[in-house]
Structure formats: C-alpha cells, structure tokens
C-alpha positions, 0 to 999 in steps of 0.5 A, a space after each residue: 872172570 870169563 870173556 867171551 868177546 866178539 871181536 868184530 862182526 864179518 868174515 871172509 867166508 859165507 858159511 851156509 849156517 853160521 850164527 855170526 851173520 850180523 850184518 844186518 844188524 850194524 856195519 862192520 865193527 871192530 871192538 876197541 882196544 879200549 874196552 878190552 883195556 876196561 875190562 882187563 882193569 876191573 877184572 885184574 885181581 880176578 885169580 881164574 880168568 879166560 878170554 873167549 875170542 871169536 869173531 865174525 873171523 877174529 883174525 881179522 880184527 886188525 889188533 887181534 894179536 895186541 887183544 891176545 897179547 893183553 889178555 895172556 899178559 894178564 893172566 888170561 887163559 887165551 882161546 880163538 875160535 877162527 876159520 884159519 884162513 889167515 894161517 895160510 900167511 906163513 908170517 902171520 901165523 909165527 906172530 900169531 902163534 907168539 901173541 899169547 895164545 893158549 888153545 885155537 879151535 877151528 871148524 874142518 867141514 870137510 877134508 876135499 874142496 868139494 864139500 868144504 868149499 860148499 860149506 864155507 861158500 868161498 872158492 878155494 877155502 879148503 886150500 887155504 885151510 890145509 895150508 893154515 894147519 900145515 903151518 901152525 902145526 909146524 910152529 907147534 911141533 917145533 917151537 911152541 908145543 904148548 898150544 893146543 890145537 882144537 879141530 871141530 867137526 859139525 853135524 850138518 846134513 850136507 856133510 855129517 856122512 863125511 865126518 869120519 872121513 875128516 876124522 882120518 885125514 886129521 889122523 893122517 896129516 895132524 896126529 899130534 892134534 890135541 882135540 876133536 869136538 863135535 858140534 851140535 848144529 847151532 840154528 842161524 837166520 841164514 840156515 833157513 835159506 840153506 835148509 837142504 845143507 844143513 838142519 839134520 835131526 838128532 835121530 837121522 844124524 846119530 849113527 853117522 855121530 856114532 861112527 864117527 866117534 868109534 873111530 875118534 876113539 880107536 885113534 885115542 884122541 881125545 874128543 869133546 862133544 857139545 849140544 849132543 845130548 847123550 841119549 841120542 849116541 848111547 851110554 856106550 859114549 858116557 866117558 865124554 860127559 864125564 864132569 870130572 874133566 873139568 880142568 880149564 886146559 881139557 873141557 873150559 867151563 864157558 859160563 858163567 861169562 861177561 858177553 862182550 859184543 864188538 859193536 860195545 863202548 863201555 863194560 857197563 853195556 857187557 851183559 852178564 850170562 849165567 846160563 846156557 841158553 840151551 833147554 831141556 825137556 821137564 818130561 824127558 831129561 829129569 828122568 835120566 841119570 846123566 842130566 847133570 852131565 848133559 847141556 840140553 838141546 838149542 832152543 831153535 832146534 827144539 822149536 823145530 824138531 821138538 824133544 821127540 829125539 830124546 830117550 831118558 837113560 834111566 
C-alpha cells in the first residue's frame, strides 16, 4: 500500500502559490499517531509499501519523527516533502536524520534571498534554507549516506529565468545530491491573488525549462520531471520519461494511493485514489507516441490555458 499522509495543515512560511492553504477550511490540525497506528496494522502483511509524508510543513508536526519512525519500522519505504527549515536546528536535523527517513525532497525557489524570500513570503527563509542543506548534507556524507536528497525547482514566473542559476549553486555547494525535479505549477486558490508571480504557460516557460535541463544534464545529475508534458521540452528530452525507471528509489510510483488528510479520525474516512487528477487532451495526446510516458496536464491549468501549448510527437 502506498500512504500519501498530510500530516497537518500549517507552515511557517507563506508561499505565493502553495496548494496546502487549507486554513480556510479547519483549524490547525495535527493527524494522531492513532490513525497512523491504524493503517500500519491493516495494511502490515502488504509486501510493497511507501509512506508519502507532507504537510502543510511535516516537520512541524510534533510526533513526525515517531510517524517516520513507525512507518520505516514497518517496512515502509519513508518519503518527506518539506520546506527544510527546521534542518537549520542542527539538532534537530541529527534526529531527523536517524528516524527512518529513506528520501527527503525539498523546494529550492531560488538561490539569493531576493527571490527565495519573495517566494516563500518569510523574511530570512533563504538563510535558514542554506543552513538546513548544509547540515543534512553534512549528516549525509558522513553518516548516513543512504538517504536520498531530492531538491526541487518550480516553474513559476517570478523565478523560472533563475532556475539554471539554482541548478549551478546546487552544483556548487551540494554536488552529491542525488536528484533535481522540476514541477510543473500546481494552481492554488492563493495563486489567484499572486497571479503577476506565479501562472506561467507552458509555451512562455519552455525555453527557460529547457536551459535548465541542458545544464542538469551536463553536470550528470540525475533529473526528475513531472506535470511537464514532454511535447512542451521536445524529444531531445525523452530519456527523462523513460518508464523503465521505475524501481521505488528512482522514480516512486505515487498512485495508486490511500489519501490520508490530518483532519481524519478513522481509516475508513481515507479515500482511495487510483488515478492522477491530471488530464489529457482526447485531440492531441492520443495522437502522440509518448502518451503512455506522459502525466497529463493539472486541470486548473488546462481551465486557464487550454491544450493550445501541446504538439503531439507523432
């Protein structure tokens, strides 16, 4: 079975575009050690599983190294999705680091505090950021190099020209990271109000994706691309779609998975997603050879832009 658990609903920083505003919805929430005792018990004679942990900010959940700790005692291949921040407590990152973690991913909107600050909202995130890396890495390289260190870039307007900026920073301070992913932009109801920063169509943001890529691929790190369909960088790029790269420490297959959202009481509330909610065009993608290959594009994206961006490689 595959977990994809929100572990709480809030975080410290206030990212212009982020799809885990639920604030509106219900009070700061954290999810019981309960629950996830629950689903560890129905599903314990699963032989496959992954636990997909992300937040609101996961680390600060106030069990999260308990959940991870569980989860990993389990059998459980273990996955974060954070902001880092909370890596800047060097103490808190040696924990951290020994709960049980197998991969930690995490956002890098920008390497200067000009444009990461004004990504995130928070005054001083980027230092905090740079420190949290610098001590994980550390941890990484001297004691626990079987963590996997995943570093994202997001394709949004205020910073996408920057990205291949990032990507050399990356090089220069962490040259052991084991992977860069680029995001698609995942539409929110807070990006409406920070529509200048952060919508970007396929077509204005391809040949910065592209540059970006090129250099990911001279410095030989490995690269992970998702909710970019492939028509939009070219065939040039198809050896990052490439399905054989499939093993659950490469390219961890999210669906099918159990939804778990913090605000949950019981497993029978968890709702059982099969599928992506991301489309494809009946026009253009059935006429293309990499369809199997390629995700689809976010549905709010498409109510916007349409699929005027997408040229089916035939």
């Amino acid at each position: 079975m595959n977990a994809f658990i929100e572990v709480n609903n809030y975080c410290e920083l206030k990212c212009r575009f982020c799809v885990a505003d639920l604030g509106y919805k219900y009070p700061s929430t954290n999810i019981s050690l309960d629950l996830i005792d629950e689903i560890i018990k129905k599903y314990k004679d699963d032989k496959m599983k992954a636990a997909f942990i992300t937040g609101g900010e996961p680390l600060l959940h106030p069990a999260i190294n308990d959940i991870v700790c569980k989860f990993a005692a389990n059998n459980y291949y273990t996955y974060i999705t954070t902001n880092g921040q909370r890596f800047s407590n060097e103490k808190f990152a040696v924990d951290f680091m020994y709960s049980g973690i197998h991969r930690i991913s995490i956002p890098v909107y920008g390497c200067c505090s000009s444009i990461y600050d004004a990504m995130t909202g928070v005054e001083g995130s980027f230092n905090a950021l740079k420190l949290g890396l610098d001590n994980i890495f550390y941890i990484k390289r001297k004691y626990a190099s079987h963590i996997k260190i995943e570093l994202r870039l997001l394709m949004a307007k205020y910073n996408i020209s920057n990205n291949k900026n990032v990507v050399e920073w990356i090089r220069e301070n962490y040259p052991d990271v084991d992977y860069l992913s680029i995001l698609g932009l995942q539409l929110s109801s807070r990006t409406n109000n920070y529509e200048h920063m952060i919508e970007i169509s396929m077509t204005e943001a391809a040949p910065y994706l592209r540059s970006c890529l090129k250099k990911i691929r001279e410095y030989g790190i490995k690269c992970i691309i998702t909710g970019i369909p492939l028509c939009v960088l070219g065939e040039e790029f198809s050896d990052y779609y490439d399905k054989k790269i499939n093993s659950i420490t490469e390219q961890v297959q999210l669906f099918p998975h159990l939804s778990i959202k913090p605000h949950l009481k019981t497993l029978a509330d968890c709702l059982y997603r099969e599928e992506s909610s991301k489309k494809k065009s009946s026009d253009v993608c059935q006429q293309c050879r990499y369809q199997i290959a390629c995700e689809g594009v976010q549905e709010r994206y498409i109510q916007k832009y349409g699929f005027d961006d997408l040229k089916a490689i035939t």
